[in-house]
C-alpha positions as CSV (number, residue, x, y, z in Angstrom):
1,X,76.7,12.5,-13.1
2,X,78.8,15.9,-13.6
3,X,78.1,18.0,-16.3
4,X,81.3,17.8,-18.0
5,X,80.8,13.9,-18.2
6,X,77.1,14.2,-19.9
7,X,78.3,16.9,-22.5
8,X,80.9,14.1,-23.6
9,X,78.1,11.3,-23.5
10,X,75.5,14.1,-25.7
11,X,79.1,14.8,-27.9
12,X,79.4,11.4,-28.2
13,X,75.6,10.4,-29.7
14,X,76.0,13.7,-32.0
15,X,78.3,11.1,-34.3
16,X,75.8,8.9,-34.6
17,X,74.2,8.4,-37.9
18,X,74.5,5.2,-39.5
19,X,76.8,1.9,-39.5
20,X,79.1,2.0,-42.3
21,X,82.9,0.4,-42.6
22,X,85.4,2.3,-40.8
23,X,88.2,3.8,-43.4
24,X,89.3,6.9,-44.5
25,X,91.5,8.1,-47.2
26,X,95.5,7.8,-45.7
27,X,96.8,11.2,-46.4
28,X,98.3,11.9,-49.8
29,X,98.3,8.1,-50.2
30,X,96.2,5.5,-52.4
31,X,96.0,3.0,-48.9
32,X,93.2,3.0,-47.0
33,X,93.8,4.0,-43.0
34,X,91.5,2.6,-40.6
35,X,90.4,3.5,-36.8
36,X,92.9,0.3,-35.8
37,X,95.6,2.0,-37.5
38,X,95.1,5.7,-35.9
39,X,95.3,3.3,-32.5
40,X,98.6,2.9,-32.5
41,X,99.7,5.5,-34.9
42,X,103.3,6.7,-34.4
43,X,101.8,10.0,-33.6
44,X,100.2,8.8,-30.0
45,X,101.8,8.5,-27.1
46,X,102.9,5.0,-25.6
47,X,100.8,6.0,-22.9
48,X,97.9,6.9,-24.9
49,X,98.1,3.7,-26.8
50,X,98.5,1.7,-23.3
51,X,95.2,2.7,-22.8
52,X,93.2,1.6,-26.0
53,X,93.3,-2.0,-24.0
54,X,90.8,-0.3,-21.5
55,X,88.5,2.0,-23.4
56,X,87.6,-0.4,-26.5
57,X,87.4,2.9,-29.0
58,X,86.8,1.2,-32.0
59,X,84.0,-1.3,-30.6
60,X,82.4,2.1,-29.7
61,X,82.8,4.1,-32.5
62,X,81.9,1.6,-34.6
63,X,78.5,1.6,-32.6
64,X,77.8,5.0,-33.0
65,X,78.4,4.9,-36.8
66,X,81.5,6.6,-37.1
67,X,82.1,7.3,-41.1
68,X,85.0,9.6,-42.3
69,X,82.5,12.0,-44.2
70,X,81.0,13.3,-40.9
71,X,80.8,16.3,-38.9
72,X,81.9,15.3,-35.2
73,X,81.9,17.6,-32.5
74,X,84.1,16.4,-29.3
75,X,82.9,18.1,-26.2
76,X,85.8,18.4,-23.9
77,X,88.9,17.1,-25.7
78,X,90.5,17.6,-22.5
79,X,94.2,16.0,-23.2
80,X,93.2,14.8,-26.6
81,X,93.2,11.0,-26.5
82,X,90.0,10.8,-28.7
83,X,91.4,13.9,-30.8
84,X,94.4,12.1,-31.7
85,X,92.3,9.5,-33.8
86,X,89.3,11.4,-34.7
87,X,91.1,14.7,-36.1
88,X,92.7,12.9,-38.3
89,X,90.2,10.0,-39.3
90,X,87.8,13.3,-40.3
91,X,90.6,15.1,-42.0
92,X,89.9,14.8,-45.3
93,X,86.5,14.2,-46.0
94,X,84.7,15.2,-42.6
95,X,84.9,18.2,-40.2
96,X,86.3,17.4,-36.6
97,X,85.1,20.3,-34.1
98,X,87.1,20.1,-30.6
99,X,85.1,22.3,-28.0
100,X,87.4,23.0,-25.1
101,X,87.7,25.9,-22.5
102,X,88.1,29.6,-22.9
103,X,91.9,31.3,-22.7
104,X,89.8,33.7,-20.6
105,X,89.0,31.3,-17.7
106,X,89.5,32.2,-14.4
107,X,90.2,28.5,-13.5
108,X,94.2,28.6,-14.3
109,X,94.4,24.5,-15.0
110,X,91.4,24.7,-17.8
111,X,93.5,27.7,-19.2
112,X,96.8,25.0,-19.3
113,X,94.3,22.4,-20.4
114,X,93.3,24.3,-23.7
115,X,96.7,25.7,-24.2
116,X,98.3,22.0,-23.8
117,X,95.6,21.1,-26.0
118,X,96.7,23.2,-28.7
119,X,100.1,22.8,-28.3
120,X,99.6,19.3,-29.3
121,X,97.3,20.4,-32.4
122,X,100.0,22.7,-33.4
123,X,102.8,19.8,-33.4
124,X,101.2,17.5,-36.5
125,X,99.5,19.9,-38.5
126,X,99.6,17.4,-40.9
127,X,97.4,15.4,-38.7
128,X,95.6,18.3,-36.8
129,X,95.4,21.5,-39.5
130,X,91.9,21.1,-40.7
131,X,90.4,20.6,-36.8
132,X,88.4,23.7,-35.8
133,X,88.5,24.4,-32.3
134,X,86.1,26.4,-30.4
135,X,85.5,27.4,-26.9
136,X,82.9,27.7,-24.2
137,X,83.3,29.3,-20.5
138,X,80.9,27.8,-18.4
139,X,79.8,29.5,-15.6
């Protein structure tokens, strides 16, 4: 198994703490928003959202004990798929972390990776202004 692929398994158990019911506050709104919601949110692609069919998300998350009050770290957000319902299911009451690659990579697409990657971010900071992003440069 590559390297890359563990760190998101290991990012992956770090949200894991207990079961709880999946909500979290909707943004400057007295509804509730759930995981289902963020799914197909008008904010993800229809690509993106062609592919919850195929990854069963919330069956996973809700596994691991997902809970809006958290503090998630996502290993290699790459595109952002996950980012695009966790940032904003953490918003308010948690603390998303996306760890992506360095701007000072030598490897040219993981520089166009992160800067895609924030591009996006920088699009709905409504959605994405409280995610913290940090980087590594592996060897």
């Amino acid at each position: 198994m590559k390297a890359i692929e563990m760190l998101k398994i290991i990012a992956v158990f770090t949200i894991c703490s207990s079961a709880a019911t999946i909500h979290a506050d909707l943004h400057d709104k007295d509804e509730l928003i759930t995981l289902e919601k963020l799914m197909v949110g008008k904010h993800r692609s229809t690509a993106n959202i062609a592919r919850n069919e195929f990854r069963h998300s919330i069956e996973s998350l809700e596994f691991f004990g997902l809970k809006p009050d958290m503090t998630l770290i996502e290993i290699g957000p790459s595109s952002g798929w996950y980012t695009e319902i966790l940032a904003p299911y953490m918003r308010d009451h948690g603390h998303y972390y996306g760890v992506h690659f360095s701007p000072n990579s030598r490897n040219i697409q993981q520089r166009r990776s992160l800067e895609n990657f924030e591009a996006k971010l920088a699009t709905s900071p409504e959605l994405y202004g409280k995610a913290i992003i940090r980087n590594l440069h592996p060897p």
